[in-house]
Structures are given as C-alpha cells and as structure tokens.
N, C-alpha and C positions, 0 to 999 in steps of 0.2 A: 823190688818192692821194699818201702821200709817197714820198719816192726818196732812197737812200743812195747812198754810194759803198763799198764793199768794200774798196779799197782805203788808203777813209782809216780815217777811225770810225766806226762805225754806231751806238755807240752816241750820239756827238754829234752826229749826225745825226737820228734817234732822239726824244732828249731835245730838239733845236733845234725839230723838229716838232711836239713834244706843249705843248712851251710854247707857241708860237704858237698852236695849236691850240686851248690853253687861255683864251689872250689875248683869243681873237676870242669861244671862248665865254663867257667874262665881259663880255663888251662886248654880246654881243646878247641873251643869257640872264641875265645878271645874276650869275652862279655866283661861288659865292666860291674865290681864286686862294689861301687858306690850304693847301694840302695841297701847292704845288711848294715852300715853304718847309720843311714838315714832312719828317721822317724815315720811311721804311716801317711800317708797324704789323708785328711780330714776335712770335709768342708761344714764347722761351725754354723748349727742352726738358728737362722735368724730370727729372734724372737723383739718383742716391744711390750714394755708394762702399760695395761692401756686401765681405762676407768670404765667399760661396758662391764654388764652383768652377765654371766654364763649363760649360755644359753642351752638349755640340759635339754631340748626335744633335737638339736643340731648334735648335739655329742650325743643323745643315743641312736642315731643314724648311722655318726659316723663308725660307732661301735658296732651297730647292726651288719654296716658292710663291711668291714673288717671278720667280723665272725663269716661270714662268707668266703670271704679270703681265703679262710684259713679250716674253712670245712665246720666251721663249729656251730652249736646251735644251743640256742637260750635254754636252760628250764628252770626247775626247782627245787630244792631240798624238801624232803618228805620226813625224815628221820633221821637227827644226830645224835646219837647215844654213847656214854662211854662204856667200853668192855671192863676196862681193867677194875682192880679195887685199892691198887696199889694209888698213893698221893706223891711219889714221887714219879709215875710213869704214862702215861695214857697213847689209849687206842681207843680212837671214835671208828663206829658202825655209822655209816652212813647210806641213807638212801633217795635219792636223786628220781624226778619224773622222767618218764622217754615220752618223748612226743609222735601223733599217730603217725602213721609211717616208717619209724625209726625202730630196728632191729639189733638186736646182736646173737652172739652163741655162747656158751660156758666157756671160759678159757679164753676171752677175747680182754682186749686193755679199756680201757677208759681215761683220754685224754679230759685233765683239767688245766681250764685257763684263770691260773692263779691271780691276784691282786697280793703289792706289798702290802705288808703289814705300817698302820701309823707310827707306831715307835722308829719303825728302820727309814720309812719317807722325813721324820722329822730329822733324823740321825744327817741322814744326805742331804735335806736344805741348811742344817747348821753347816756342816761342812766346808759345803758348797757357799755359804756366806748372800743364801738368796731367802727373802721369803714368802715361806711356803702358803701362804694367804696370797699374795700377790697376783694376779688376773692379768694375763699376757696373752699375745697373738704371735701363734708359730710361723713364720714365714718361709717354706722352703724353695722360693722361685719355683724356676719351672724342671731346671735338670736334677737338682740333689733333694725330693720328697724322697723322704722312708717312710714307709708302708705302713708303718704301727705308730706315728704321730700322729696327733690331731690337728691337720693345717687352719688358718684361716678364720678362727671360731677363738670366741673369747674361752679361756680356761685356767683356770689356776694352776699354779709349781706343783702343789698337795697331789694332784690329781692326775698330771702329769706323768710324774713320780710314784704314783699307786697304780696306775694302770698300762704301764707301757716300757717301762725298762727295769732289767735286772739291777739291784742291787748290791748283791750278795756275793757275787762270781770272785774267782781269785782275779786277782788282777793278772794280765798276757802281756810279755816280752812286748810283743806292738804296743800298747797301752803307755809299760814305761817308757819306752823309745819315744813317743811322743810329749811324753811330761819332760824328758830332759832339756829342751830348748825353752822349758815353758818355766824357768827359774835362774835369776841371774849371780845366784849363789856357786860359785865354785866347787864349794866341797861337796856341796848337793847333790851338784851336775856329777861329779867323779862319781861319787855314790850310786846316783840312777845308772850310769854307764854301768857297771862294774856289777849290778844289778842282773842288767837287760844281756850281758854278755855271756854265748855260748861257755867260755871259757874263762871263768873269773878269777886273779889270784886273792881275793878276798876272802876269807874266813867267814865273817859277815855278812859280807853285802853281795850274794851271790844268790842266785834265783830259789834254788833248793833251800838255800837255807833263810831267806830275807822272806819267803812266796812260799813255795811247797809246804812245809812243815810247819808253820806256822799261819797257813791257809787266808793270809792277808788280802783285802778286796783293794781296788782302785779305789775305794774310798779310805779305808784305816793309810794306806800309803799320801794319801793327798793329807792327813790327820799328822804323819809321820813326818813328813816335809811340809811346812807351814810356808814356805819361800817359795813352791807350786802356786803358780799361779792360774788355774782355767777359769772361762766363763761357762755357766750354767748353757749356754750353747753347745760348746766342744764339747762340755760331759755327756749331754744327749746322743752326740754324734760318737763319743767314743764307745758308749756301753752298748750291750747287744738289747734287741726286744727283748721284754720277758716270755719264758718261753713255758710251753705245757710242760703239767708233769704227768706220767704216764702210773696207774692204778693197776695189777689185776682185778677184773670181774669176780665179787666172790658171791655171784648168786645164777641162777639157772633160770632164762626166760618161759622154761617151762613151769615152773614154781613162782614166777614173778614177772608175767610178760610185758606189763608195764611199767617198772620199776627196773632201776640199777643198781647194784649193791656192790660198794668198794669197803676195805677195811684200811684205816688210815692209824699209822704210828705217827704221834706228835715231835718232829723234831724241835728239840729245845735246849741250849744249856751255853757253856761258857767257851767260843773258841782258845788256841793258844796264845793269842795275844791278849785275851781278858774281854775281848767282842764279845756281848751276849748275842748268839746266831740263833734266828729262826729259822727252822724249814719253811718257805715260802708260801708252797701249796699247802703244807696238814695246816699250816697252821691260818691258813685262810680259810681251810675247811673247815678246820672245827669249830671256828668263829660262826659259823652259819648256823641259823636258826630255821626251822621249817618255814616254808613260801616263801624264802629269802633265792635270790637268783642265780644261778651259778654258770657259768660257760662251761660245752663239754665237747665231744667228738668218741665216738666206738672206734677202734682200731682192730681192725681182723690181725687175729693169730696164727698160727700153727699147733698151739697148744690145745691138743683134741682128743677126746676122749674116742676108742676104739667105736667104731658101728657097729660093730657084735658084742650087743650086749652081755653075751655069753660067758666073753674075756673078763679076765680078773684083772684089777686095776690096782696097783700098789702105790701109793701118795704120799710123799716125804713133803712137810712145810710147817717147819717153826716158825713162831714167832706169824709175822703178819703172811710167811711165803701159805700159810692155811688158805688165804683169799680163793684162791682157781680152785681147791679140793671143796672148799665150800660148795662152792658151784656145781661140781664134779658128783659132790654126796646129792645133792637136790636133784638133777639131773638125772643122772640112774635111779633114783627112786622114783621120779615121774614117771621113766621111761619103764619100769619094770626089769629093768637090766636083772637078771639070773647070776652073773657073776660075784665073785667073791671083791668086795672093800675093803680094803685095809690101809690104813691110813695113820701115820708115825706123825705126831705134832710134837716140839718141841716148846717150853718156856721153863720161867726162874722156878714159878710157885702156885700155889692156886690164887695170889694175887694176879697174875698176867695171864690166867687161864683162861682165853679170850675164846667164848664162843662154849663154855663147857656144859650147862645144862643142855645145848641144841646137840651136841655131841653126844650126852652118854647117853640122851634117847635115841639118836640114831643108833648105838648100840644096842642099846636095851632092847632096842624093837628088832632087832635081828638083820639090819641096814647096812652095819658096819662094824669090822675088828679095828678099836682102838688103843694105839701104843701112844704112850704115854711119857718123853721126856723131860726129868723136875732137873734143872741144871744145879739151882741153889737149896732146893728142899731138904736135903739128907747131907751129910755129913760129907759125901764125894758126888763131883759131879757127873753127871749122863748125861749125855749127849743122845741124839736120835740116832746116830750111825749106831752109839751103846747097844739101844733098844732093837737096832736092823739086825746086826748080829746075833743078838738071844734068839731072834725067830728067823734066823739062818735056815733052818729045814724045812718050814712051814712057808717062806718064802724062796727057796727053789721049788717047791713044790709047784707051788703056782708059774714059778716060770715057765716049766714043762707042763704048763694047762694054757700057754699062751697069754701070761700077763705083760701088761702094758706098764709102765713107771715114768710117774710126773713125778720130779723133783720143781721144789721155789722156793726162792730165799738165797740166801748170803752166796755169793759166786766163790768169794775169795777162800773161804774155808770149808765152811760146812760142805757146798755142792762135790768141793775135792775130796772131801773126808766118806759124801755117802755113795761115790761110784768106787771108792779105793774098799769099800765093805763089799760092797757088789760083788767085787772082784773075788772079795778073801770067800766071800760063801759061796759060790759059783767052784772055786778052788776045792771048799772043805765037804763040799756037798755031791758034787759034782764028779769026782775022782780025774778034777783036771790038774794039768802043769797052770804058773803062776801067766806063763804067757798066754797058756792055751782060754784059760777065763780071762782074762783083758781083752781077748779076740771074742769072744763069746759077748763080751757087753761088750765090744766098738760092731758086732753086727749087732746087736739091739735098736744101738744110737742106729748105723744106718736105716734101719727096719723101719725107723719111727715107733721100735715100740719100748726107747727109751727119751724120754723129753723133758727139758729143764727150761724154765723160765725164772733166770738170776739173777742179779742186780749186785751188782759193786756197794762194799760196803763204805 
C-alpha cells in the first residue's frame, strides 16, 4: 500500500508511486512505460456560439435532475449573520430550511453545492480568451456526456462557468502533461516537461516548487504560458465538476427541527502568486441573503454524543471547529442530559469571540463549564491545549466518571497538540508511565469515547 503525506504533496507523492509501480511492472511483466511520457487522452467538448435565448425553465430541470444525481436537495437561507466584530475577519451563522421529510442528528455534516464566484468566472473567460456573455450549445454526442454539463439547451460561458466546474484547484501533473503538446514554443514545452516530471533537475520549474508552494491553478499556468494554446472545450473537459463542501452541523434538531445551522469562516486573501483566492463555498454562502436558494445534502457521521446522558462530555473546538459542540450544548440541554459540559473554545480576541453571549448563558445558567483560549489578548499566547492543562485534575476526574472527548478543528496542529495534553495529564494525574497514558487514550480512541472531526488546514 502506498502512503502520502498530507501535509506535503499528495500528488508527488501519488505520481512518485505510480511510477515506481510502473518501473517494477515493466521490469517483471514487460509493460510498455509509453504512457508516463504521454499526455491524458481528453475528448474536447463540442460546443457552437448560437443566437437562441436561454431557456431558464430547461436548465432548472436540468439542474433539478442533477441535484438528484447527486442526493441533493433545493432550499433556503433563513439567516445569514455575521459573528465576528473584527473588519479584517468574518464568520457568517448561517441557517438553511430542511424540507418535510428530511432529518439529521447533532454531529452530522452538511454538504453545500457551491457556485463560482463572478470575479473568478470572469478571471477564467479573460483567460480563456472566450466571452463570457456568449450563448452556446454543449454538444457531447452520444459516448463522452459528463454528468454536471448542460447538453443541448442554449446557455451562456458566465453560467457555464458559475455552475459546473472548479476553478480554483491546483493544477495536476495529468493537466500539464496535456498542455505540453498544446504550444509550439520550445522552451515552454521543456518548461511544462520539466514541470510535469516525477524527477525534475530544475530549480524552478519543478512541480513542488512551480505548483505546490505557490498553489498555482490550471488557469494562473495557462496566464504563465501565453503560447498555451486550448479551446474553451478541452478546458471543460480537463477541469473536474465543482464539487461540495462539507460544514459541521452546529445546531441540535432537537432545538431546531426544522432548521440547519452550519458556522462558516470567509476564506479570502492573496495566494503566493499574488491571485486573490476565494474560498468557493463561504464565500458563495455568505453572498446569500434570506429565501435566496441554496443546494444541500445531510451526511451521517460518527460523531455522537454518548446515549447516557449521565456521561460527562469534554469538547475541544476553536475557532469555527465550536460548530458540532454547539450542537452538542443544545442537544443535552433538550435532552436533560445530567452530566457535566465542559467545553475549551479557542480564538485571537473578543473580536472572533463567535457565539459568546449564547455561550456564557449556557454557563451562567449552570449548562456548561467554559474554558476560554485568547491566543492574541494578553501579552503571551494560549492555546486551548494551555487551558486543558490547568484543568488537568478537574478533567481526569471526569475521565474516571466515564467522559466522552470530541475534539474539531485544525488536524495538522492543534488536534496533535490536544491528545499529546491528554496524554501529559492522564500521566500527571494518573500516577501513570509516559507509555502507559498513551495506551490509556489509544483505548479511548478505540472505545469511541474519544472522537475527532478535523480538517486539514
């Protein structure tokens, strides 16, 4: 089995694999290694500029059935509010209608089916050198339709473009491979190669450092190389659908059984190449005003609060990873749950202090013990693992009463930082060896009565 790292490239990782992989089978099967040299095979979707009018009751069908497709189902925004007070930062509260039938549980995800943003669709028809007013008919014959085009029906590039292919993605070894034939320029071509290759001796122009680290899309590279030549065809066919992005629930259908509540952080700012980058989805969400329409899907979790309500529940999530413990608070209050809440939120300041007057009444009212980490407030910073630590006693306590521990948020640091605390109080608490509490939280994890829902930062 191969193994990546997450944190570097997976696609170099990925691609280092399949080569070898391919090495050893031309070495014991004889297979011929022509095809890591070659380009993708792509079959260019056939389109025509025509002069018919859209026909917007045909595209919302075709959208209807596509939402089918893919499990989703129409509704509405109810409430877009922003948390923060900060003007350099935002988190929009959003809340979303469910339709009759449709259920979820605390701790469950919320798929959204984003739309680009206008500045990034117009960014890719300049590019692209097509325009994006233009009303065309997609022709996919009959063998090469993809499934998230609109065949057949008058539709404009604009819309095209806003509803149906990524943007934004880095650009993939397969991708350049395919531009290198598609420019008669020499040094280009060496360039893309030299690019696209497992093993580059380039400084420069070598995947990590031309792609990875400076997080370049198949469009800033078509930008980069003007002597690229595609048609607004191939690029349809080279880029993937747009795809969902996945929310924790941060609200309790007991508290809201009609309603969805996700908490959304606005991604926005300057890539390293000087791209101004949206996040796709926040920033399509926050665009939404109430009875405006959004696509959506419930996704069942694993992430569950104990059936006994008796158990005490320990809740690590700064920043937006608060969403599931939101839910989590609502929920044992409905439920009458008897256990003890306690609950570690991390942010900068009581500018990002998302959700705090609903917070320190849940405290107040005797609901919940809340820890409190201000990273930027005071003069040194705290972290929430900081604040796990000081209440080291208070929390083995409740271990040995049977508590359950949902961690959310950052996978790459934080989540390391607050099971390596675990560990240390379990240790200091505990009168255990350094091994003997790592054993002690890896049967947690198996028990289910330690659970994380993280995300790569």
């Amino acid at each position: 089995m191969g193994r990546g790292d997450c944190d570097a490239s997976i696609d170099d990782a990925f691609a280092e694999w399949m080569a070898n992989l391919w090495v050893q089978l031309h070495s014991t099967l004889e297979l011929s290694m022509k095809h890591l040299q070659d380009g993708p095979v792509i079959n260019p979707v056939s389109y025509k500029i025509v002069e018919d009018k859209i026909d917007f009751d045909k595209l919302k069908n075709i959208r209807s059935d596509w939402g089918k497709l893919n499990n989703a189902f129409r509704s509405a925004i109810i409430e877009n509010r922003e948390l923060q007070t900060s003007k350099d930062r935002s988190t929009r509260h959003i809340e979303i209608k469910l339709p009759e039938g449709v259920t979820y549980t605390a701790g469950d995800h919320l798929a959204v089916f984003p739309l680009n943003l206008k500045e990034v669709v117009l960014y890719a028809a300049k590019i692209l050198k097509i325009d994006p007013e233009a009303i065309i008919v997609l022709d996919g014959g009959v063998k090469h339709r993809l499934s998230h085009l609109p065949y057949d029906t008058p539709i404009s590039v604009f819309l095209v473009l806003k509803f149906c292919v990524e943007l934004q993605q880095l650009i993939t070894r397969a991708q350049i491979l395919y531009l290198i034939d598609k420019t008669t320029d020499e040094s280009d071509k060496l360039k893309l190669k030299q690019i696209a290759a497992v093993e580059s001796d380039s400084n420069e122009y070598n995947f990590a450092e031309f792609v990875t680290k400076p997080k370049r899309t198949l469009l800033e590279v078509l930008s980069h190389f003007p002597s690229v030549n595609i048609s607004f065809g191939e690029f349809l066919a080279l880029v993937p659908p747009i795809k969902p992005r996945y929310y924790s629930i941060s609200s309790s259908p007991l508290a809201h059984p009609r309603s969805v509540h996700i908490t959304v952080a606005v991604v926005e700012g300057k890539s390293p190449t000087g791209r101004h980058h949206y996040g796709v989805a926040s920033n399509y969400l926050a665009s939404l005003a109430p009875e405006e329409p959004v696509a959506i899907m419930i996704r069942k979790s694993t992430f569950r609060l104990p059936e006994d309500g008796s158990k005490p529940v320990i809740m690590i999530g700064p920043g937006t990873g608060l969403a599931p413990m939101r839910g989590f608070i609502q929920e044992r209050i409905a439920n009458g749950a008897s256990g003890a809440n306690l609950l570690f939120f991390g942010c900068r300041n009581d500018q990002d202090f998302i959700y705090q007057e609903e917070l320190q009444k849940y405290a107040s009212d005797g609901h919940l013990k809340l820890e409190v980490a201000f990273s930027r407030k005071q003069s040194h910073k705290v972290y929430v693992q900081d604040c796990l630590l000081n209440q080291g006693s208070f929390v083995y306590d409740l271990f040995q009463k049977g508590a359950y521990i949902y961690v959310c948020g950052d996978a790459k640091f934080m989540s390391t930082a607050v099971r390596e605390t675990f560990v240390k109080i379990v240790e200091a608490n505990g009168d255990q060896t350094p091994t003997e509490a790592q054993e002690y939280i890896a049967a947690l994890t198996h028990t289910k009565r330690y659970l994380e829902d993280v995300w790569a930062g």
